[in-house]
C-alpha positions as semicolon CSV with decimal commas, in nm:
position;residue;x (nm);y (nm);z (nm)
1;X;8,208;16,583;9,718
2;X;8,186;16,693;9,350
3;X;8,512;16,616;9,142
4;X;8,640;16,676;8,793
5;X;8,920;16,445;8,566
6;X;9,216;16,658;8,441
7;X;9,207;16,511;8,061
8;X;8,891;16,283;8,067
9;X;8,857;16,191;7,711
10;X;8,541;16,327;7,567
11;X;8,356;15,989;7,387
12;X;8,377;15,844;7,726
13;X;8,073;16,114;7,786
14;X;8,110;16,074;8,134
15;X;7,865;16,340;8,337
16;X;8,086;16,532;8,616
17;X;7,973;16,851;8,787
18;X;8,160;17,138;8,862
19;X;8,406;17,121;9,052
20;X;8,364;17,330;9,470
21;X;8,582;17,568;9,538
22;X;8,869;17,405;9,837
23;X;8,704;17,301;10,126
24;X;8,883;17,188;10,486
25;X;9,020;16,827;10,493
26;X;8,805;16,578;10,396
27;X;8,970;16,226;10,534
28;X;8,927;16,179;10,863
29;X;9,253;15,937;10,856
30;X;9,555;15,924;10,666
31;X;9,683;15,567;10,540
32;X;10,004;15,386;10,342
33;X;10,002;15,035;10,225
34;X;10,326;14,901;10,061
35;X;10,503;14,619;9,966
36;X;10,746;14,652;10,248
37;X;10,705;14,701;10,619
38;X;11,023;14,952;10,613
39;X;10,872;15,161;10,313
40;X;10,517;15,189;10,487
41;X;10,697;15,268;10,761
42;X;10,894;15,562;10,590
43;X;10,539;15,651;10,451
44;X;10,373;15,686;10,745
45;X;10,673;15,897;10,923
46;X;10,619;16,115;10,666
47;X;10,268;16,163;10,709
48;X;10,338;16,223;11,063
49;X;10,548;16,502;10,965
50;X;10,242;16,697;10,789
51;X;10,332;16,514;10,496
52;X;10,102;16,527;10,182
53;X;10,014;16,138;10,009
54;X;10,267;16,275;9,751
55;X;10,547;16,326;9,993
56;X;10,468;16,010;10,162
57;X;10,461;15,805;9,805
58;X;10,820;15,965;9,719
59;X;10,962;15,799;10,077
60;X;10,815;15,512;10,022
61;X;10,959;15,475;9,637
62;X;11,331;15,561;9,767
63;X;11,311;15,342;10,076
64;X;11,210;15,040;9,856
65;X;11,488;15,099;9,653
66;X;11,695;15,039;9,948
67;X;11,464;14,704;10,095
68;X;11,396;14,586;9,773
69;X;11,656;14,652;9,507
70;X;11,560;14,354;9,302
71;X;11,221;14,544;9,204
72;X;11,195;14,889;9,193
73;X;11,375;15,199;9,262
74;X;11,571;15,500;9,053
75;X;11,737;15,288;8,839
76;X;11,377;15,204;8,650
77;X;11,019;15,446;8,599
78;X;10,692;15,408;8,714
79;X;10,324;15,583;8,698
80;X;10,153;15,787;8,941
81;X;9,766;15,883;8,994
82;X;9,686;16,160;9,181
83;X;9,326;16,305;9,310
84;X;9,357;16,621;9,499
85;X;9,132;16,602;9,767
86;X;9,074;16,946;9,801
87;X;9,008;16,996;9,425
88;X;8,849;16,662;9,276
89;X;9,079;16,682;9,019
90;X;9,273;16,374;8,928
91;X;9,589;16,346;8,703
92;X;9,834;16,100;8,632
93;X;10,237;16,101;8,541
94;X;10,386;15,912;8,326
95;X;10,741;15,840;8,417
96;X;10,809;15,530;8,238
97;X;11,158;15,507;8,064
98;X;11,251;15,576;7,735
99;X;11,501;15,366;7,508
100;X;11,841;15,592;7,444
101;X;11,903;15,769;7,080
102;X;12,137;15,434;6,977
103;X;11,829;15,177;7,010
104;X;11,682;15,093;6,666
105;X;11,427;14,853;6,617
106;X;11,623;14,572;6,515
107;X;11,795;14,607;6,880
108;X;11,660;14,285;6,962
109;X;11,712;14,075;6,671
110;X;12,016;13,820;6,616
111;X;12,214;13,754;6,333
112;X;11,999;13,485;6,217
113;X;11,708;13,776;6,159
114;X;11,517;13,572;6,473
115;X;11,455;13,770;6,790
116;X;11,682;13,682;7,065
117;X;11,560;13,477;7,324
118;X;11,488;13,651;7,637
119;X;11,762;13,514;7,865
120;X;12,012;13,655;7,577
121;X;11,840;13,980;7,569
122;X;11,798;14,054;7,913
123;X;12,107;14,095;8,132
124;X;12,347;14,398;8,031
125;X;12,357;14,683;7,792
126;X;12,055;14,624;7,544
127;X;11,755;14,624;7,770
128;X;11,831;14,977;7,989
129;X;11,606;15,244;7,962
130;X;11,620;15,630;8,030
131;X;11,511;15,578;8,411
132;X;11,245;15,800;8,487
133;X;11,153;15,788;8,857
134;X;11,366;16,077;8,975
135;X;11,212;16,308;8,735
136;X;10,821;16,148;8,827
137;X;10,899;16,233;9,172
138;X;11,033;16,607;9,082
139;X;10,755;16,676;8,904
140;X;10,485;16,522;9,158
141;X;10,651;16,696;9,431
142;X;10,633;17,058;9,271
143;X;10,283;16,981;9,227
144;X;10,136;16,806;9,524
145;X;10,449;16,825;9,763
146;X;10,421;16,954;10,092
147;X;10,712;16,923;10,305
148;X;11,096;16,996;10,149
149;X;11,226;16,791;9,958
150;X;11,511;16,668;10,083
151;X;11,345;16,517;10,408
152;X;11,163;16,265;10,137
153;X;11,507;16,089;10,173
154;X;11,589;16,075;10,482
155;X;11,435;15,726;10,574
156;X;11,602;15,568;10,260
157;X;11,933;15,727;10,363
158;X;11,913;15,587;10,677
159;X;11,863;15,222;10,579
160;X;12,129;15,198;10,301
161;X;12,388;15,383;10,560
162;X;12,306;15,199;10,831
163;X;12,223;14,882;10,656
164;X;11,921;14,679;10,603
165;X;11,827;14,343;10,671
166;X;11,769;14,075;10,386
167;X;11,435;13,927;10,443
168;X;11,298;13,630;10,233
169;X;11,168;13,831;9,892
170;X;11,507;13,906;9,841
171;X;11,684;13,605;9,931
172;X;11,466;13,447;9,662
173;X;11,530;13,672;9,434
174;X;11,930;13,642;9,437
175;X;11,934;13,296;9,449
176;X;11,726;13,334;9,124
177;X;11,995;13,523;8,924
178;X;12,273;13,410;9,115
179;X;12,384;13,199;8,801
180;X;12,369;13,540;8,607
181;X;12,568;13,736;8,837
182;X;12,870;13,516;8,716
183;X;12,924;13,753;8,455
184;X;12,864;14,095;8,629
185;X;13,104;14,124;8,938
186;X;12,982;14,485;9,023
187;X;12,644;14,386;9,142
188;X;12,821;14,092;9,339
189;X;12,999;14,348;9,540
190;X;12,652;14,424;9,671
191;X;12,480;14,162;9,727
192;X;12,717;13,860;9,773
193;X;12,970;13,761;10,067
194;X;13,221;13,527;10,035
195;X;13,104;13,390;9,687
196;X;12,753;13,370;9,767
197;X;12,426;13,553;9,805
198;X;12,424;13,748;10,116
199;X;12,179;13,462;10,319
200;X;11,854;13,627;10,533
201;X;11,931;13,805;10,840
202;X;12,277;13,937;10,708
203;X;12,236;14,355;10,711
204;X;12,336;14,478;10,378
205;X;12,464;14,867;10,339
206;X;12,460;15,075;10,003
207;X;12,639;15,359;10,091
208;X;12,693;15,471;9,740
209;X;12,336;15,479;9,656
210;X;12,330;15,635;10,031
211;X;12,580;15,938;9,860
212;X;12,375;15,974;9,539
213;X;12,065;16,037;9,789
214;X;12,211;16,302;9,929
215;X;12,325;16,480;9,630
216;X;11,969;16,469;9,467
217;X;11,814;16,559;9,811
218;X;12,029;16,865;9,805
219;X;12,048;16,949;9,444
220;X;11,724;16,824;9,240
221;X;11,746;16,596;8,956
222;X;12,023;16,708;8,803
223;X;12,208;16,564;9,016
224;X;12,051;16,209;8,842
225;X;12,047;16,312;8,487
226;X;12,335;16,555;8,473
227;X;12,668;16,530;8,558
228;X;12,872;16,280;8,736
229;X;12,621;15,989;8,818
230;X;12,487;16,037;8,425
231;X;12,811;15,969;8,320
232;X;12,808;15,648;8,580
233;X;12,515;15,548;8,405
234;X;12,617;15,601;8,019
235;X;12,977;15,443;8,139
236;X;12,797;15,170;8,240
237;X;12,566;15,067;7,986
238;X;12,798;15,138;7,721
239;X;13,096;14,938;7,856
240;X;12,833;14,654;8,002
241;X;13,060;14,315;8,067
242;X;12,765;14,160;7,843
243;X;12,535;14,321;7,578
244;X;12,739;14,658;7,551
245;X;12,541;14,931;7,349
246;X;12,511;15,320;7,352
247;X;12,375;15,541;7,631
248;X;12,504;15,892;7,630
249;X;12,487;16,187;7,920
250;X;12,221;16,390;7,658
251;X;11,987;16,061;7,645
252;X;11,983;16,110;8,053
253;X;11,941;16,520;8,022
254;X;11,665;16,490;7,807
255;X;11,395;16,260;8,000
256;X;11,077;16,412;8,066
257;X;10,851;16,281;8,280
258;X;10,503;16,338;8,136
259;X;10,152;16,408;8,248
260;X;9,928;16,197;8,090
261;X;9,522;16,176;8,040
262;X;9,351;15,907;8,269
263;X;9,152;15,676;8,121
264;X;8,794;15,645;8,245
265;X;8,483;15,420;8,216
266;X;8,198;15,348;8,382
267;X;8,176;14,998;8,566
268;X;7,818;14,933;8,715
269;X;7,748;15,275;8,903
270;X;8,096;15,377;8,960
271;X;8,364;15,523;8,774
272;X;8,673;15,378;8,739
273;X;9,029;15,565;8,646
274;X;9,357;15,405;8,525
275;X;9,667;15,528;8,333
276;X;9,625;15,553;8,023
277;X;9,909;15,476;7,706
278;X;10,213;15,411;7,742
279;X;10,016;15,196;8,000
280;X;9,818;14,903;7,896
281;X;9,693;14,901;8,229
282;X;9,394;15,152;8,270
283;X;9,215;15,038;7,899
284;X;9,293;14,674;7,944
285;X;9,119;14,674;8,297
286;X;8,807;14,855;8,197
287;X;8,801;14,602;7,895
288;X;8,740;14,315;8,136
289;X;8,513;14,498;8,333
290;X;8,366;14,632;8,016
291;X;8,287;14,281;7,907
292;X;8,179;14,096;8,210
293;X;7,923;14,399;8,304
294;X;7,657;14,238;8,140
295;X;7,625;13,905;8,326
296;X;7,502;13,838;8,700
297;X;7,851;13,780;8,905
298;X;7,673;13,972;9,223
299;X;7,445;13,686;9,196
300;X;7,669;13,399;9,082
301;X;7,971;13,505;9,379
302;X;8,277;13,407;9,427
303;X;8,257;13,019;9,433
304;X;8,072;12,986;9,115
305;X;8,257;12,860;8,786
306;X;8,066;13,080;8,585
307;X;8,184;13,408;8,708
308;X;8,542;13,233;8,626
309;X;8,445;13,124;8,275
310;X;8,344;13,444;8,211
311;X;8,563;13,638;8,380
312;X;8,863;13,419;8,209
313;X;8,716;13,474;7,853
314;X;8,665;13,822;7,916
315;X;9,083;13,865;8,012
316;X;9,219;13,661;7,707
317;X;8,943;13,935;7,459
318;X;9,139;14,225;7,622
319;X;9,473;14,079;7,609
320;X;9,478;13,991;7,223
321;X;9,374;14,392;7,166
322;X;9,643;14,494;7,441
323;X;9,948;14,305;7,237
324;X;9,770;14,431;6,892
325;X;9,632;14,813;6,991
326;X;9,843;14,968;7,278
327;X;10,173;15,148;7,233
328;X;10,363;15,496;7,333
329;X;10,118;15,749;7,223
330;X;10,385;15,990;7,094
331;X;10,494;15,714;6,852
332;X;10,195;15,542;6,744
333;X;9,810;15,620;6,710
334;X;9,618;15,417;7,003
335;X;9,239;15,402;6,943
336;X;9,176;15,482;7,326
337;X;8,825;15,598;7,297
338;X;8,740;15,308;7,021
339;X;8,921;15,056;7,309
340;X;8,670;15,109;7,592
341;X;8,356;15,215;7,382
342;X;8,056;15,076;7,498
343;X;7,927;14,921;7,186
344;X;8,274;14,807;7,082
345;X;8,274;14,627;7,424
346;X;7,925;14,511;7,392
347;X;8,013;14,306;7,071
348;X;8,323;14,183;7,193
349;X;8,089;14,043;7,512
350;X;7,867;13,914;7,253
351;X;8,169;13,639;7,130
352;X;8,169;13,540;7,521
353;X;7,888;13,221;7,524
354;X;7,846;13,076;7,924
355;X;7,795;12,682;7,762
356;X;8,142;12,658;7,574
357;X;8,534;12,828;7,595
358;X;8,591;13,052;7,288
359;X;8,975;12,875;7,267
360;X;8,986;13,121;7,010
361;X;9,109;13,473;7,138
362;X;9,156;13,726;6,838
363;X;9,223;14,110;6,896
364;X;8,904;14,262;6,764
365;X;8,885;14,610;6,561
366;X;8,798;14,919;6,743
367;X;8,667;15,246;6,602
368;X;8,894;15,461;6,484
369;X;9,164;15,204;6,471
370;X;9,464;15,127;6,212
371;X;9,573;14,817;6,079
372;X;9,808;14,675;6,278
373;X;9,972;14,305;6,388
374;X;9,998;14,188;6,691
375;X;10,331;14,234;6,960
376;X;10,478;13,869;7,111
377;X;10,471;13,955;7,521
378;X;10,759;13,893;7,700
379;X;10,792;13,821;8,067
380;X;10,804;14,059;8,362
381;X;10,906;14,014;8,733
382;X;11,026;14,302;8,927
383;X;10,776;14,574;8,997
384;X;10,609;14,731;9,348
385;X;10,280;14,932;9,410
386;X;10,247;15,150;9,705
387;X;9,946;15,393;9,752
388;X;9,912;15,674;10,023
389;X;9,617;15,868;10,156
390;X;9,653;16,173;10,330
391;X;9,406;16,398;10,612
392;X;9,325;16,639;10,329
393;X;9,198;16,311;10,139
394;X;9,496;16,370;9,835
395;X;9,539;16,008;9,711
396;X;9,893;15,910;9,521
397;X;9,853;15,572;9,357
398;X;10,175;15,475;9,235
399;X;10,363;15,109;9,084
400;X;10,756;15,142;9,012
401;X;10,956;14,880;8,860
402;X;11,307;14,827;8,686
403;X;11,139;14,493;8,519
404;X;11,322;14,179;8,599
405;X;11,455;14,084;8,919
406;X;11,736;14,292;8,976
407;X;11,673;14,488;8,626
408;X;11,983;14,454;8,338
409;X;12,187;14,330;8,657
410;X;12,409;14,715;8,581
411;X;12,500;14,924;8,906
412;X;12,586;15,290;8,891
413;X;12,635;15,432;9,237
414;X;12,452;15,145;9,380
415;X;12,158;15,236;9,175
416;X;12,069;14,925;8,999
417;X;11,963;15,015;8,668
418;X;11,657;14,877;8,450
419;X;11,568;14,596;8,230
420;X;11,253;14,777;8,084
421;X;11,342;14,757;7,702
422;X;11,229;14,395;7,707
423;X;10,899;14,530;7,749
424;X;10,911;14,601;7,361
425;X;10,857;14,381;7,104
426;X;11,158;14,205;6,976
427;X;10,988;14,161;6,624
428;X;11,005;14,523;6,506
429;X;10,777;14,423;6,163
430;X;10,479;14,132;6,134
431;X;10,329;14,070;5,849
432;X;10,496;14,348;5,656
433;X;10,390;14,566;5,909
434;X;10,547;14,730;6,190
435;X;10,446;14,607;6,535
436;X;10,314;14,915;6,765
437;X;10,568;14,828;7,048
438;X;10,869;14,814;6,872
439;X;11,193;14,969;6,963
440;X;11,229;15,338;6,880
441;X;11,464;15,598;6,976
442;X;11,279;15,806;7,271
443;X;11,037;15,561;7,264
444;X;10,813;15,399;7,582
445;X;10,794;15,035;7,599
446;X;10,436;14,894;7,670
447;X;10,381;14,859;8,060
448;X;10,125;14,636;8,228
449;X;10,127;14,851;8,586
450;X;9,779;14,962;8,619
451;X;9,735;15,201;8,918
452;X;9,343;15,254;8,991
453;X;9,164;15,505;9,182
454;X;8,735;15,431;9,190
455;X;8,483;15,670;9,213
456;X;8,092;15,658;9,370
457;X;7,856;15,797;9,210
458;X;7,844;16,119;9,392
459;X;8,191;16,199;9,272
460;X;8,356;16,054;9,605
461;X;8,716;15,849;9,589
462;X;8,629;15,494;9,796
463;X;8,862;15,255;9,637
464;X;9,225;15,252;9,500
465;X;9,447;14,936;9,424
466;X;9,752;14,825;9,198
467;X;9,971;14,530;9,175
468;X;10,319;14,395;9,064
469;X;10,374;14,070;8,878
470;X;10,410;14,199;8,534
471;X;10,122;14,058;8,299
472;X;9,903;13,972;8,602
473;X;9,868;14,288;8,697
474;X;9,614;14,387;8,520
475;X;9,441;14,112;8,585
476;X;9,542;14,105;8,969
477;X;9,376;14,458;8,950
478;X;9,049;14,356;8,754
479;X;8,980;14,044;8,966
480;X;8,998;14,299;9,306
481;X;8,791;14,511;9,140
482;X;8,521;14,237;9,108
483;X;8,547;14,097;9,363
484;X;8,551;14,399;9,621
485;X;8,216;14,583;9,393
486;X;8,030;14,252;9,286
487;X;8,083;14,043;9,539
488;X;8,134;14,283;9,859
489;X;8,502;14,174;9,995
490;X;8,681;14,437;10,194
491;X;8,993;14,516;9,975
492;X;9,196;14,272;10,174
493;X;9,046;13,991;10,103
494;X;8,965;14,195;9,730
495;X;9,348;14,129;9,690
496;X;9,370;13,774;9,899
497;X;9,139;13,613;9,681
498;X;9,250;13,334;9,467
499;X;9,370;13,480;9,102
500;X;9,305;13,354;8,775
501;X;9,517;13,438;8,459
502;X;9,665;13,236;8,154
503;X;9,901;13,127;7,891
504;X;9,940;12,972;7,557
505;X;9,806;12,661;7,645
506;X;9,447;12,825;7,839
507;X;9,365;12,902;8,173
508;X;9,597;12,916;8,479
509;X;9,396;12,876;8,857
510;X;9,610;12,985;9,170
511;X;9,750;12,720;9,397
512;X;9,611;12,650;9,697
513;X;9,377;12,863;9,718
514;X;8,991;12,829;9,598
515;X;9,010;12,839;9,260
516;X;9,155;12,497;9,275
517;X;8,771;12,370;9,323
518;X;8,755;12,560;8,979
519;X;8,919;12,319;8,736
520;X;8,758;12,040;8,642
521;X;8,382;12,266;8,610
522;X;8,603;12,495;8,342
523;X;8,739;12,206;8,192
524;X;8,356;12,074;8,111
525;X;8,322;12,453;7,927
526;X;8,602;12,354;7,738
527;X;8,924;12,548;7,891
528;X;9,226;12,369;7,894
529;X;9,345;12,450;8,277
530;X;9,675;12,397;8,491
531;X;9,699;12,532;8,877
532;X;10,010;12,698;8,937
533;X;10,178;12,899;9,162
534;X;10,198;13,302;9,104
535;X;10,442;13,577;9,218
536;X;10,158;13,808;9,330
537;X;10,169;14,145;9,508
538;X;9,879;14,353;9,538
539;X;9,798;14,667;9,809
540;X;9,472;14,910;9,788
541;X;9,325;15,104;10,076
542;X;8,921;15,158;10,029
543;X;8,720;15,445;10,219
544;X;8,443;15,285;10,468
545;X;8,104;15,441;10,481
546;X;8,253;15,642;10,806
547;X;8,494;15,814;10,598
548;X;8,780;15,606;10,716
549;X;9,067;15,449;10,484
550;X;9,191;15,159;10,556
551;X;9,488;14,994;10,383
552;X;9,519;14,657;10,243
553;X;9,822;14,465;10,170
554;X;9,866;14,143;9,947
555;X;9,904;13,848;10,241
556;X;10,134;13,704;9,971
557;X;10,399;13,950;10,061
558;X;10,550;14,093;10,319
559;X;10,377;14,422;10,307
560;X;10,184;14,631;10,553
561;X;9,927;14,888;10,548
562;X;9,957;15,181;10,848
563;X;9,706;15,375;10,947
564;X;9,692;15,720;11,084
């Protein structure tokens, strides 16, 4: 099958033919993987309905806001990839949220003229975002939608009116801001009984977020932005019991979800595609993969240190031009093309030496790029991919968040709203100049979700895969990547394999799981190295030479893949 990339940047140079005119169905499956059992379950009852991918990735977005409020849901934004199966064309939505008219870029800076420290900044007023996720799904749905709209909801509705059970992701995750909750007694009246986190087993109903359902269902999303729920939402930001601060009704009337230009590269002989700004996610990945092209890690595998070293040294390159380069594109100028340029990659390689750690991981300077100083990352927790495949071989790849575990810890109408200005830099100005992800009016905060669909090289989708965990994402995406085209896993075990990542003191190595055996060999290169524990959660579904999908979901959570 021929295909064609809605927006493929031109210095990329990338060869496509033609695309053929529509053709009959060209999966001989359908397939959901999500983070859930109860949203791949809503997926695949949509696809069971004649759903399109689209249709089923809208179910399976609402229904984790039910199962898993502490992650993702309306209250926060997400991106979506699309390839039209019929068409070859892929496109991508951008419906990450945007700080309200009040925020300045100073929002996040104390009295002192120090940036507040995270656990300040984080619960209440100052860290919600325009939420964006109603209006991604509007739009995706008037492109790619196939059944009405309103039946999207219907499995969501059912579990937050009936009630759903809390299972052990979010029993960890409310005891881990149960000590916050002290000051917010609106989210308690969700979550908590008799004083407490609700403990696993107890079913949990949300039947305002159950009401607000319906309304959109029947009525669009103006129901969301307009009216009475916006002025739940602006209420509640603005009269937060900590960190009150402006939102207004016209900050929620004007989001726009936007469509957006993947980003694509070449990776061996296939063709990779990723979101591109206000996502770090699609250039930072084909960095890595950009860098590490050029040494043997078919022939290394899996167990060797090397393919570590290099992949490790490789990730900390891209990461130091993520936090200096990447920003909303409608606010500052990314050098996308100069980012993922061959040569520019090739030199960057060229610092990566297999007998000694660099230790020394400076953002480099891309074609076409502007002076600029670097952005201090800040944590992120609560995010969930889910991807969908459908019998006319339509793909939706799509990761949602609202940031922290249960976002700025504000309910409106049981939606529990984002966290996601944290995402921007708290120091608007470095070195007399200003940082690219500072806080702007309208702005987009920097994201790490990195939602990937791969191409063969005759055109053909075979591989898609994204992740939550905030920074490790894209690194939880990169690593599957390798490890499912160099070193032949199926994407389960692509997404099972033991993770690598860092911090400010060097290399991290997963517990318990083979990297361990990677330690001390790094440690000769050089690399200062801990093991720890991660918060991983990857799915992907990959296309088998009989033209099957199959699903894959991280064994780290709880989620499923369901076939068709």
């Amino acid at each position: 099958m021929t295909f064609r990339l809605i927006g493929l940047l031109a210095p990329l140079a990338l060869l496509l033919p033609t695309p053929l005119p529509a053709r009959e169905p060209v999966s001989v499956n359908a397939t959901v993987s999500a983070a859930d059992p109860r949203a791949a379950e809503a997926g695949q009852e949509i696809l069971r309905k004649g759903g399109s991918a689209t249709d089923a990735a809208i179910a399976m977005m609402l229904t984790l806001n039910v199962v898993e409020p502490h992650n993702s849901g309306i209250g926060g934004g997400g991106f979506l990839m699309h390839h039209d199966g019929r068409t070859g064309v892929l496109e991508s939505i951008d419906g990450r949220e945007t700080a309200p008219a009040a925020a300045r870029p100073d929002r996040f800076m104390g009295p002192d003229g120090q940036p507040l420290p995270f656990r300040q900044a984080w619960p209440g007023g100052y860290s919600v975002g325009v939420p964006g996720n109603v209006r991604l799904a509007w739009d995706a749905h008037r492109k790619w939608g196939k059944l009405p709209w309103a039946d999207l909801f219907q499995p969501a509705i059912r579990l937050a009116e009936q009630g759903f059970e809390v299972r052990q992701r979010l029993d960890t995750a409310m005891k881990a801001v149960a000590p916050v909750w002290a000051d917010f007694p609106e989210i308690q009246k969700y979550f908590w009984i008799d004083g407490k986190p609700a403990p696993m087993g107890t079913m949990l109903k949300n039947p305002p977020l159950a009401a607000l359902f319906r309304r959109i269902a029947a009525e669009g999303p103006d129901a969301f932005y307009r009216g009475d729920n916006a002025r739940a939402i602006a209420a509640t930001v603005s009269n937060a019991p900590k960190n009150p601060v402006p939102m207004t009704e016209a900050d929620l009337a004007g989001y726009q979800a936007k469509p957006r230009k993947p980003v694509c590269g070449h990776y061996r002989v296939y063709t990779i595609c990723g979101m591109g700004p206000a996502s770090a996610g699609g250039i930072t990945v084909l960095q890595v993969l950009g860098m590490v092209e050029r040494f043997p890690l078919a022939a290394w595998g899996k167990d060797d240190p090397r393919s570590w070293h290099v992949i490790g040294e490789a990730m900390q390159l891209a990461y130091a031009d993520r936090d200096t380069w990447l920003g909303d594109p409608d606010f500052v100028t990314v050098p996308i093309a100069g980012l993922i340029d061959p040569g520019y990659l090739k030199r960057r390689s060229a610092l990566i030496s297999l007998g000694k750690a660099l230790n020394d991981y400076r953002p480099g300077t891309p074609p076409g790029a502007q002076p600029r100083t670097a952005a201090v990352p800040r944590p992120e927790a609560g995010t969930s991919h889910f991807v969908a495949v459908d019998r006319n071989g339509d793909i939706a790849a799509w990761t949602s968040t609202i940031e922290s575990f249960f976002g700025s810890q504000l309910v409106a109408n049981g939606v529990i709203l984002n966290n996601e200005l944290t995402d921007f830099s708290f120091t608007p100005e470095k070195d007399g100049a200003p940082v690219a992800n500072r806080v702007e009016p309208g702005k987009r905060p920097l994201s790490s979700m990195s939602p990937t669909i791969v191409y063969d090289g005759q055109g053909t989708p075979i591989f898609t895969v994204g992740a939550a965990g905030g920074k490790t994402i894209i690194m939880q995406v990169a690593k599957a990547l390798i490890a499912h085209f160099d070193w032949g896993l199926s994407a389960q075990d692509s997404i099972a394999l033991g993770f690598e990542f860092f911090d400010k003191d060097g290399l991290v190595l997963e517990q318990g799981t083979s990297l361990e055996a990677m330690k001390a060999p790094l440690e000769k290169l050089g690399h200062k190295v801990s093991v720890s524990r991660f918060g991983l959660k990857a799915n992907a579904a990959e296309r088998t030479a009989d033209g099957h999908w199959i699903g894959a979901a991280d064994p780290r959570s709880p989620g499923v893949s369901l076939q068709e």
